[in-house]
C-alpha positions as CSV (number, residue, x, y, z in Angstrom):
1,X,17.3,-8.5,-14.2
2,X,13.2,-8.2,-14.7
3,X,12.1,-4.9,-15.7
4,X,8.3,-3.2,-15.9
5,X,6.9,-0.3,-18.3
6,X,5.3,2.2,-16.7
7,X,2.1,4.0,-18.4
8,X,0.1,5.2,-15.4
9,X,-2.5,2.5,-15.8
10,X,-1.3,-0.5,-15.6
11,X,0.9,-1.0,-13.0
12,X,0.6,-3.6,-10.3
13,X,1.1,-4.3,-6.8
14,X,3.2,-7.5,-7.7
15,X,5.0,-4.7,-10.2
16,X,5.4,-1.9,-7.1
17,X,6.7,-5.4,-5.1
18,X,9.6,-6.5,-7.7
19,X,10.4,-3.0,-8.1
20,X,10.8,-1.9,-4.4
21,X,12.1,-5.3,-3.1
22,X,13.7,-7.3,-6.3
23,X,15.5,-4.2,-8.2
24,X,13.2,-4.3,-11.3
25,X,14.2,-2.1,-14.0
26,X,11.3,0.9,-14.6
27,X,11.3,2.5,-18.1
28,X,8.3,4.9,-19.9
29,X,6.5,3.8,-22.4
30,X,6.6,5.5,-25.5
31,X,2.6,6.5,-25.6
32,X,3.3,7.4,-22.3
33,X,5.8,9.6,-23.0
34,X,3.2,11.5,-26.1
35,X,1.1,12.3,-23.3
36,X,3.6,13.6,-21.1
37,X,4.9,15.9,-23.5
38,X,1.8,17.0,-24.8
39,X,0.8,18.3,-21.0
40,X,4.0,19.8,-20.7
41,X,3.6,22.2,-24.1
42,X,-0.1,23.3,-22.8
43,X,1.5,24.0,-19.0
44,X,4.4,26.1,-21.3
45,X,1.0,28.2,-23.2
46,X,-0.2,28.7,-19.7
47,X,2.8,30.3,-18.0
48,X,3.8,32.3,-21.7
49,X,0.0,33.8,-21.6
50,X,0.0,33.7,-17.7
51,X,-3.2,33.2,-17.4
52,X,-4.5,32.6,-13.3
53,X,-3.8,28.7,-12.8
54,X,-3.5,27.2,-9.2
55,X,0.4,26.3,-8.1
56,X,1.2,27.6,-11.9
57,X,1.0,31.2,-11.8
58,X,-0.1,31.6,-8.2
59,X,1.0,30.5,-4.8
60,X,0.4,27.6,-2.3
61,X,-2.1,27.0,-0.4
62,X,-3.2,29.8,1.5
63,X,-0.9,32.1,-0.6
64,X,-3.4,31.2,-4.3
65,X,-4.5,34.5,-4.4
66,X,-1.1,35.7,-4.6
67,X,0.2,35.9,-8.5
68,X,3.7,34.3,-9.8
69,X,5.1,36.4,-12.6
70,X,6.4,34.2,-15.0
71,X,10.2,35.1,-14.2
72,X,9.3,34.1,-10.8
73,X,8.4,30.8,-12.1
74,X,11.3,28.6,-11.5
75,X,11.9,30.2,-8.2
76,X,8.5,29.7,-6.6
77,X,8.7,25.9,-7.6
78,X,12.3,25.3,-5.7
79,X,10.9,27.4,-2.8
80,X,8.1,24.7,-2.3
81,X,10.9,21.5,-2.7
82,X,12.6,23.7,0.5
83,X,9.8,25.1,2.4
84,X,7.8,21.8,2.3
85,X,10.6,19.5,3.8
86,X,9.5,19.2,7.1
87,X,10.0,15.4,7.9
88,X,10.7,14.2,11.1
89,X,11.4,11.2,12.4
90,X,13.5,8.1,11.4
91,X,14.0,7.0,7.4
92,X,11.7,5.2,5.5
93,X,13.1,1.5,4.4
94,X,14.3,1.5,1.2
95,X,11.7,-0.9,-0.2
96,X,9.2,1.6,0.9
97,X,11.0,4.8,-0.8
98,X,11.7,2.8,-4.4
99,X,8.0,1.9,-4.1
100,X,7.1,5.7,-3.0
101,X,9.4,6.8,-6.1
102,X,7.8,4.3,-8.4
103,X,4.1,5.4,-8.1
104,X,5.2,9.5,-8.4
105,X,6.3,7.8,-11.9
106,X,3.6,6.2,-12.6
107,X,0.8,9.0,-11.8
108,X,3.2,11.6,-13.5
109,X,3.8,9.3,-16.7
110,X,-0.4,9.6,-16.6
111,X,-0.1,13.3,-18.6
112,X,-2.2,14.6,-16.3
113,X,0.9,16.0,-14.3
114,X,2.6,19.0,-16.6
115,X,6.1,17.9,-16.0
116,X,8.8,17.9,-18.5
117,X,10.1,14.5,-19.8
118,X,13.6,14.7,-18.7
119,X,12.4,15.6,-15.3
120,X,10.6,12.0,-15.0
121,X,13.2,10.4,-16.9
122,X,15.4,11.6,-14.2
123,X,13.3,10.2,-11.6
124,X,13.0,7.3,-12.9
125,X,17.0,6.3,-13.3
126,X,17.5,7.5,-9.6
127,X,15.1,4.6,-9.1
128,X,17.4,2.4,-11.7
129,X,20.7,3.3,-10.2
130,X,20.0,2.8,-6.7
131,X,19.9,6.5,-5.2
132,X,17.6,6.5,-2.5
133,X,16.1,9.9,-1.2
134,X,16.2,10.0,2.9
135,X,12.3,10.5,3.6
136,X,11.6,10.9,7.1
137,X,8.5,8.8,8.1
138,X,6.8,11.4,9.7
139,X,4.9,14.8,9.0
140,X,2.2,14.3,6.8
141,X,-1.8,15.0,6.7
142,X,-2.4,13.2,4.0
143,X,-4.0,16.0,2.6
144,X,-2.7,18.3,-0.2
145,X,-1.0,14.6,-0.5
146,X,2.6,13.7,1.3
147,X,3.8,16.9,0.7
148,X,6.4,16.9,3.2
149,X,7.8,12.9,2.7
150,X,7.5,13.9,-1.0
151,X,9.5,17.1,-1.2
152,X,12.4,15.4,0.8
153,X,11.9,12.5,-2.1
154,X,12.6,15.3,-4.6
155,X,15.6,17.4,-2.8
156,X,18.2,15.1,-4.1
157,X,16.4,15.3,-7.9
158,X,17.8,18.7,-7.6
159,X,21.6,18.4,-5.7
160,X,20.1,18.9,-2.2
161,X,19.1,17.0,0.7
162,X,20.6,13.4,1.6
163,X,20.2,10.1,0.0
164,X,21.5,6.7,0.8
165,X,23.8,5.4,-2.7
166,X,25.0,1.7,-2.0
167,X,24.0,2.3,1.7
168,X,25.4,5.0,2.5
169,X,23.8,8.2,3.5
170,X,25.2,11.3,1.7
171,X,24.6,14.7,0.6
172,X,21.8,14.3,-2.3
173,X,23.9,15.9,-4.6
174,X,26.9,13.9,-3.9
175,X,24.9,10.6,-4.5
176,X,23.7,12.1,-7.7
177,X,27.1,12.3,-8.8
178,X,28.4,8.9,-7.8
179,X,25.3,7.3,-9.8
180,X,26.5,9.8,-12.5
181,X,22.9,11.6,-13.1
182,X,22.3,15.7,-13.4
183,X,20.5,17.0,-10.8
184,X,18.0,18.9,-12.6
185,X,16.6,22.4,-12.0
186,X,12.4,22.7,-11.6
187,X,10.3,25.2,-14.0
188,X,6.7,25.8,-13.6
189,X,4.6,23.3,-12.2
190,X,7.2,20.8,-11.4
191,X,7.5,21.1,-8.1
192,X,4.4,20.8,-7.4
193,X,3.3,17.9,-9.7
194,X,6.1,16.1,-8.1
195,X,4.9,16.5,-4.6
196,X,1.0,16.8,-4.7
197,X,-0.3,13.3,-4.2
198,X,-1.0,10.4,-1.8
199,X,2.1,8.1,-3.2
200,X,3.5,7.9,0.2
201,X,0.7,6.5,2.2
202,X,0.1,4.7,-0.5
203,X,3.5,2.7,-1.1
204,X,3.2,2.2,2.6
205,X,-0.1,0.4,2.5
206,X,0.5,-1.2,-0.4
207,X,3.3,-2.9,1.0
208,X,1.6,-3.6,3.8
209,X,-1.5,-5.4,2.2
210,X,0.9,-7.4,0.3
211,X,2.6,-9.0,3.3
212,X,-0.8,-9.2,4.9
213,X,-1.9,-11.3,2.3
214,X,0.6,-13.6,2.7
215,X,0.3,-13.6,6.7
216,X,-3.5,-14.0,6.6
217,X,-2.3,-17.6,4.2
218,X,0.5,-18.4,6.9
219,X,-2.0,-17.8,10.0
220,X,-4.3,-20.8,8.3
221,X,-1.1,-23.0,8.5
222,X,0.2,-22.0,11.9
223,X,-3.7,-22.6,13.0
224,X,-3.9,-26.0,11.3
225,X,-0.8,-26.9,13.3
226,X,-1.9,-25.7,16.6
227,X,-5.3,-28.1,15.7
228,X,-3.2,-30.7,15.2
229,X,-1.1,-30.1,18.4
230,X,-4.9,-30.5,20.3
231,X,-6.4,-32.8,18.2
232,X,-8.5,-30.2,16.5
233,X,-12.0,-31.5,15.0
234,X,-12.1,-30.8,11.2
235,X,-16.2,-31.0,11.1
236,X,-16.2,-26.6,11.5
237,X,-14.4,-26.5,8.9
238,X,-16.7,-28.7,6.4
239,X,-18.0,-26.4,3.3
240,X,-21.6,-27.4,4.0
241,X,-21.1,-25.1,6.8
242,X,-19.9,-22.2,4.8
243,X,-21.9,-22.5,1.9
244,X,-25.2,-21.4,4.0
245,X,-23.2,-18.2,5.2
246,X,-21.3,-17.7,2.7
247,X,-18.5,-15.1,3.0
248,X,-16.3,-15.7,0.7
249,X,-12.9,-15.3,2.8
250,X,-15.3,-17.9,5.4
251,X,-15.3,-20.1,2.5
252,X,-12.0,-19.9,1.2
253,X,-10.2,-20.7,4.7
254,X,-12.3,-23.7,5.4
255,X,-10.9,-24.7,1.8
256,X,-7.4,-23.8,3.2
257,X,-7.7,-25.8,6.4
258,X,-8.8,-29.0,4.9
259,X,-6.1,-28.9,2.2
260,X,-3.6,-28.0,4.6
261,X,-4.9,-30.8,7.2
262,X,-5.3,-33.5,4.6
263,X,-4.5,-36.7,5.4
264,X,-3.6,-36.0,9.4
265,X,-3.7,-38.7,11.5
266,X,-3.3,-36.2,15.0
267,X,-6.8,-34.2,13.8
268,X,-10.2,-35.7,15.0
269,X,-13.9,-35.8,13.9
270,X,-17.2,-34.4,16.2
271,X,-17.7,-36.9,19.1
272,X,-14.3,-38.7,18.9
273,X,-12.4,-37.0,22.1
274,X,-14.7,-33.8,22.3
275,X,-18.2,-32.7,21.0
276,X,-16.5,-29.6,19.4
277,X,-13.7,-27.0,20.0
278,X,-13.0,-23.4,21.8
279,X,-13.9,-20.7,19.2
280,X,-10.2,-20.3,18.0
281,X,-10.0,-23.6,16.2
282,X,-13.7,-24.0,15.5
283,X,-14.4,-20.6,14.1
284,X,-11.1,-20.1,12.7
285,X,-13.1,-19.8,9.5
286,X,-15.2,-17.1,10.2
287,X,-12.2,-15.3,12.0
288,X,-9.5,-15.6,9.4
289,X,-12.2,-15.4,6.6
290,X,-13.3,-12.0,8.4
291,X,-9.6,-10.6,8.1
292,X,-9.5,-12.0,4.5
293,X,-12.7,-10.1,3.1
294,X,-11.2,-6.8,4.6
295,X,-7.4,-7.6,3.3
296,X,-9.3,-8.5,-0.5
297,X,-11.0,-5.4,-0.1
298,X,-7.7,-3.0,0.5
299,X,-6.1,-5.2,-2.5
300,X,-8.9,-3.3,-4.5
301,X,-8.3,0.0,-3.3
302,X,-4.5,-0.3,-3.7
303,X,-5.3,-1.3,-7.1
304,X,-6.6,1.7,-8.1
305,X,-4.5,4.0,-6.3
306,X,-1.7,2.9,-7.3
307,X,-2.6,4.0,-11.0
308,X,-4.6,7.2,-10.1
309,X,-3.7,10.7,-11.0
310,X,-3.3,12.7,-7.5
311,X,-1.9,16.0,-9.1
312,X,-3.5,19.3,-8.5
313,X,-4.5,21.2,-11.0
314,X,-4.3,18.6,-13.4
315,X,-3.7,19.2,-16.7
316,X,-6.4,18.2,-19.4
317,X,-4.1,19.2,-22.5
318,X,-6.4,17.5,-25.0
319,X,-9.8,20.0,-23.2
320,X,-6.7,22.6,-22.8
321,X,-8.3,23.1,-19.2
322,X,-6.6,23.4,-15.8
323,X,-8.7,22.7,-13.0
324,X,-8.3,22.3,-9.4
325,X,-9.9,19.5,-7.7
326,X,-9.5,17.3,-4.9
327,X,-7.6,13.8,-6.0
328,X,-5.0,14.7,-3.8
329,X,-6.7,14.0,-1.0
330,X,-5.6,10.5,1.1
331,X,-9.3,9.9,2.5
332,X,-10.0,6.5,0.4
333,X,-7.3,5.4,1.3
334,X,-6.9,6.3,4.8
335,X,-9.9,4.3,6.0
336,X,-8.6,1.6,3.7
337,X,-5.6,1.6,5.1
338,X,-7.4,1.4,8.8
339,X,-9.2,-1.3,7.7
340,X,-5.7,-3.3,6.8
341,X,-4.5,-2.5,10.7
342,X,-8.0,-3.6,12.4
343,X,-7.9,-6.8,10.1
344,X,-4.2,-7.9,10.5
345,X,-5.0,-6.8,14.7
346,X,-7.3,-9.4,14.6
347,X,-5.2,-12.3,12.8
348,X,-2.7,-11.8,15.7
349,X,-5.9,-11.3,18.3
350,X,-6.6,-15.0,17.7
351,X,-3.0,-16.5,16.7
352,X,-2.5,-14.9,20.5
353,X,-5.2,-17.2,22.2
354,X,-4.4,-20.5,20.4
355,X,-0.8,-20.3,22.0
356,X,-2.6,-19.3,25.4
357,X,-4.2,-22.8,24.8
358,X,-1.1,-24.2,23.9
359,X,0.6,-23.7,26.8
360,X,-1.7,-24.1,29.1
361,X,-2.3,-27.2,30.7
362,X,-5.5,-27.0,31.7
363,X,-6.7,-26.1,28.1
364,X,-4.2,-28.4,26.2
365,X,-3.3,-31.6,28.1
366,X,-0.2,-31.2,27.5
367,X,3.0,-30.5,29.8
368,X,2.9,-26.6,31.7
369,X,4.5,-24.7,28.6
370,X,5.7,-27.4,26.9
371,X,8.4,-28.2,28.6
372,X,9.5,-31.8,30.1
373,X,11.2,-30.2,33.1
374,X,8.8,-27.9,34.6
375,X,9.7,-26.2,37.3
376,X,13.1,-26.2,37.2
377,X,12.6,-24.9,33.5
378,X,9.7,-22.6,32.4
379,X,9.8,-23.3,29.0
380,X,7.1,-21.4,26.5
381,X,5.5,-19.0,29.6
382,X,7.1,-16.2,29.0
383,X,6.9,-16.6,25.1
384,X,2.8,-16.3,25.7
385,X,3.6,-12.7,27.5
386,X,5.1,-11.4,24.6
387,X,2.7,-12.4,22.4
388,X,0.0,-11.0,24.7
389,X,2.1,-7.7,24.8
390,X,2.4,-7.5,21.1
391,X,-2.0,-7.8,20.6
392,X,-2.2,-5.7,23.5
393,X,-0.5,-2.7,21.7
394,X,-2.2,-3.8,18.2
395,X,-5.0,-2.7,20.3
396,X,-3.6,0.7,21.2
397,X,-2.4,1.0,17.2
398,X,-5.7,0.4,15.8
399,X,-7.3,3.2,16.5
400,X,-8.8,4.5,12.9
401,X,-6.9,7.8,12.1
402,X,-8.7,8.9,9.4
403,X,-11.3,9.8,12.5
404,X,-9.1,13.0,12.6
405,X,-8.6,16.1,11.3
406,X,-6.4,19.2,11.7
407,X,-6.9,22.1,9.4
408,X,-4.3,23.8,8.0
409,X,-2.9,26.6,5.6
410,X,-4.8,28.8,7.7
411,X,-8.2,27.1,7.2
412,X,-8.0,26.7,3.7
413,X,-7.0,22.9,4.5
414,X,-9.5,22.5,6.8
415,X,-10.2,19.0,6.5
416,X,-7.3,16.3,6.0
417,X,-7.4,12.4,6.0
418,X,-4.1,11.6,8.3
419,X,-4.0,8.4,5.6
420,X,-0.2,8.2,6.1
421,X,-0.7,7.7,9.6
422,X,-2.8,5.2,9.1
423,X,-1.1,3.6,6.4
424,X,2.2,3.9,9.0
425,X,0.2,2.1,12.0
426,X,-1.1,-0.6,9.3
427,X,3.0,-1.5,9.0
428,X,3.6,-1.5,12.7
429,X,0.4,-3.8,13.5
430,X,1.7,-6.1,11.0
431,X,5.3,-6.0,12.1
432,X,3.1,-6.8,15.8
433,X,1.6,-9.5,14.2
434,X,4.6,-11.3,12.5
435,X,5.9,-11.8,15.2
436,X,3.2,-13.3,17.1
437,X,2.7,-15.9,14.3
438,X,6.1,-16.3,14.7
439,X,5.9,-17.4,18.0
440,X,3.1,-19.7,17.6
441,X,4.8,-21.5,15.1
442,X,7.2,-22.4,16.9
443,X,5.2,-23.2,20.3
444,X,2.9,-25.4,17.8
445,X,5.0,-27.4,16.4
446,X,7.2,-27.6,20.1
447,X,3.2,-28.8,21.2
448,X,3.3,-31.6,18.5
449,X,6.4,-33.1,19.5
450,X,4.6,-34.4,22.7
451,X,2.5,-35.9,20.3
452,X,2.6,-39.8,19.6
453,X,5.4,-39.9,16.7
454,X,3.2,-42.6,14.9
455,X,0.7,-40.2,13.8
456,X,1.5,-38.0,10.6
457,X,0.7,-34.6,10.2
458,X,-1.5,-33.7,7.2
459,X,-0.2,-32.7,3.9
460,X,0.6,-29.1,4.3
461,X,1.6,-28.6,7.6
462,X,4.2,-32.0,7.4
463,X,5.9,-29.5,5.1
464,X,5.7,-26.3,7.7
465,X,6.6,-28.3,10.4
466,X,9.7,-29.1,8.6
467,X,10.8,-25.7,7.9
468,X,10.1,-24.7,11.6
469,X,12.4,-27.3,12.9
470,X,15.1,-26.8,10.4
471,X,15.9,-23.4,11.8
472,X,14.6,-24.1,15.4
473,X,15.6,-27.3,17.3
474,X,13.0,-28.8,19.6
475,X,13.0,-27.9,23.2
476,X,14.2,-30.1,26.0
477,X,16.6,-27.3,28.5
478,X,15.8,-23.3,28.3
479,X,17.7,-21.7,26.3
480,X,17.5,-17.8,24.7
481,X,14.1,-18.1,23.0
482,X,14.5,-14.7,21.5
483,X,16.6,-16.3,19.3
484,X,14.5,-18.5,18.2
485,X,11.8,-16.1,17.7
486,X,13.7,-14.4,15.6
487,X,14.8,-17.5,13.6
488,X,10.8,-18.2,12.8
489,X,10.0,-14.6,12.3
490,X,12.7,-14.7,9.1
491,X,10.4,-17.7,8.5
492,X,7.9,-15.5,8.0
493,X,9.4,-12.1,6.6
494,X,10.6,-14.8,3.4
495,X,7.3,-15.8,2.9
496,X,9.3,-19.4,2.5
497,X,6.6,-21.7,4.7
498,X,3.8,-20.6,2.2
499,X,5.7,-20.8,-0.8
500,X,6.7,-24.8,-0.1
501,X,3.1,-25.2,1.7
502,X,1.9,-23.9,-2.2
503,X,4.2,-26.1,-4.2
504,X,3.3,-29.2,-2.5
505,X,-0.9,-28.5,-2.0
506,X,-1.3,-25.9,-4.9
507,X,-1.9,-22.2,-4.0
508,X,-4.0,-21.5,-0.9
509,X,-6.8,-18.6,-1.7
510,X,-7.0,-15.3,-0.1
């Protein structure tokens, strides 16, 4: 089994990907660990000399003008784990809580954080031996970081709360015990370094960009079949035509639609059967290219996030200083993460109207919806309405909320970044969108099957046409297409049409 080191600064999203979806093995690093400790002793001085430190010695929020004595210390740090488990809502997926338990490792094994090494070390083989906190999805700001996801990530850490072991949902405790770890009892600062920070919005989002990315790579492919289903003209997609405008994600999918396209015989040139094309096949590079710029930027973002400190106070043992600043707050990435849902929106926006043209036979020339019975059988019709219902409420979804605010902790609060909404309504836009692509994949290659049989398709979509039809027979009678939907949405969820697309043609750019 693979396994990564984690030091707080070089972790990566293919790292948060193997851990949350593969089972990677997470261990400390040993400078990692130096650092840790060395926080840990200066947070110790603090409480010993109780001297006024935010969350250390006083309380919450609101409540930082109250002083914690320092035999209150352990209590006052369990109270917060309790008080601040206000979830609602159904579970996250397990990918997204070992991803969310990951990056609290990561930013804690920073040294920036306070908490004592067995603590993290604890975290860390919950992650390794499969117990899985129950974090509701909902009832975060974003601000003060996920404090209420978080503390429900921490109850079973210390015997309370519920957690999935081997599937099964169970008391935290319980689970503890059947993985055979200690539940372990918070001193100062603990609680609060294990809660304070954006780590849920942003193993949401980070998640999310990844399988953008590779959607934003499949939508070139399911495109470049649908062109070669209506005899598409390649001329748009020329790089002359790029290189005087020259986005680079307008670029790069022009490079993607030739390579993918090379050597059809069913694609035409300017002048040939048409002068030139409706906007979704001729400016698919501009389109796609958009959605590609805004996905490369979020990769960025994530990037750093995903190695930042998000603790408050942090500790600066080395300065011995304490301060209280802002890096909890989820504002970066919640208009990031906005970004990802307007971009991945618009993939699907335009996937939408290619299988409108598709199906139509005013647009297409070919059969009413694809079927050879119309009539009697209304083949892909309805297949269009559910594609147009699934853009329609990417529509409703994409609404930025980082535009919001709420204060709280009576006004001390009083501006918060809702970024785990937004990083929430990025993964349900993408869901929206899979399954759009989906269903044009499956109407394209149904469309070039009423092609002449003579003609062969172009390098890279002979191979996704292949896949398509291994799982999903052509269609002659109706039958349940939800089924089949669903069999070229696992298409997608595998990533598997990329990955043979990219063995055969080399790997497409993003």
């Amino acid at each position: 089994m693979g396994r990564i080191v984690i030091d707080g600064n070089s972790l990566t999203l293919k790292d948060v990907v193997n851990v949350a979806r593969k089972g990677f093995v997470v261990e400390l690093c040993e400078d990692a660990l130096v650092k840790v400790k060395k926080a840990r002793a200066f947070v110790d001085k603090l409480v010993d000399e109780e001297r006024v430190v935010y969350g250390i010695t006083t309380g919450f929020g609101k409540f930082s003008d109250v002083h914690i004595s320092k035999d209150e210390a352990k209590d006052l740090q369990k109270n917060l784990i309790m008080s601040h488990a206000c979830g609602v809502g159904k579970h996250f997926q397990e990918d997204i809580v070992r991803a969310i338990m990951l990056l609290r490792a990561n930013a804690l094994a920073k040294g920036f954080s306070g908490i004592r090494p067995e603590t993290l070390n604890t975290l860390i083989e919950m992650i390794n031996k499969g117990v899985i906190p129950a974090i509701p999805e909902k009832g975060s700001l974003g601000a003060s970081g996920d404090l209420a996801p978080l503390a429900h990530m921490v109850l079973p850490l210390i015997g309370d709360g519920e957690a999935y072991y081997k599937g099964e949902l169970m008391d935290g405790k319980e689970a503890m015990e059947k993985a055979g770890l200690t539940p372990v009892e918070l001193t100062s600062k603990e609680g609060l370094a294990l809660i304070n920070g954006t780590q849920v919005l942003t193993a949401v989002g980070a998640l999310t960009a990844y399988d953008a990315m590779n959607l934003s790579k499949l939508c070139d492919i399911s495109a470049s079949l649908t062109s070669e289903a209506l005899n598409g003209i390649t001329d748009a997609y020329d790089a002359r035509v790029h290189q005087v405008r020259p986005h680079k994600g307008q670029i790069d999918t022009g490079k993607n639609l030739l390579r993918i396209l090379e050597d059809s015989e069913r694609t035409t040139r300017q002048g040939e059967i048409r002068v030139q094309d409706a906007y979704t096949l001729r400016c698919l590079p501009q389109i796609h290219g958009a959605s590609k710029d805004a996905i490369n930027y979020v990769l960025d973002r994530v990037d750093i996030e995903i190695n930042a400190a998000t603790d408050n106070p942090l500790i600066f043992a080395d300065d011995e200083y304490a301060v209280s600043g802002g890096n909890f707050h989820g504002q970066p990435m919640a208009m990031t993460f906005d970004f990802l849902g307007m971009a991945t929106a618009e993939l699907a926006n335009v996937c939408e109207r290619r299988i409108e043209r598709l199906v139509n036979p005013q647009l297409s020339g070919l059969p009413a919806f694809l079927t050879p019975k119309g009539g009697l059988h209304s083949g892909f019709m309805i297949a269009q309405y559910a594609a147009a219902a699934l853009v329609s409420e990417n529509k409703v979804l994409a609404h930025p909320a980082s535009v919001d605010s709420i204060p709280s902790s009576a006004n001390q609060e009083d501006h918060v970044s809702m970024g785990t909404i937004a990083a929430r309504t990025a993964r349900d836009i993408y869901y929206n969108a899979s399954r759009v692509v989906a269903i044009e994949l499956i109407t394209a290659v149904q469309a070039i099957d009423f092609g002449n049989p003579d003609k062969k398709l172009g390098k890279g979509t002979k191979i996704a046409y292949d896949k398509v039809r291994a799982v999903v027979d052509r269609w002659i009678d109706d039958r349940v297409m939800y089924k089949d939907i669903n069999k070229s949405a696992k298409l997608v969820e595998d990533n598997s049409i990329v990955e043979a697309v990219e063995a055969v043609i080399g790997e497409l750019v993003l």
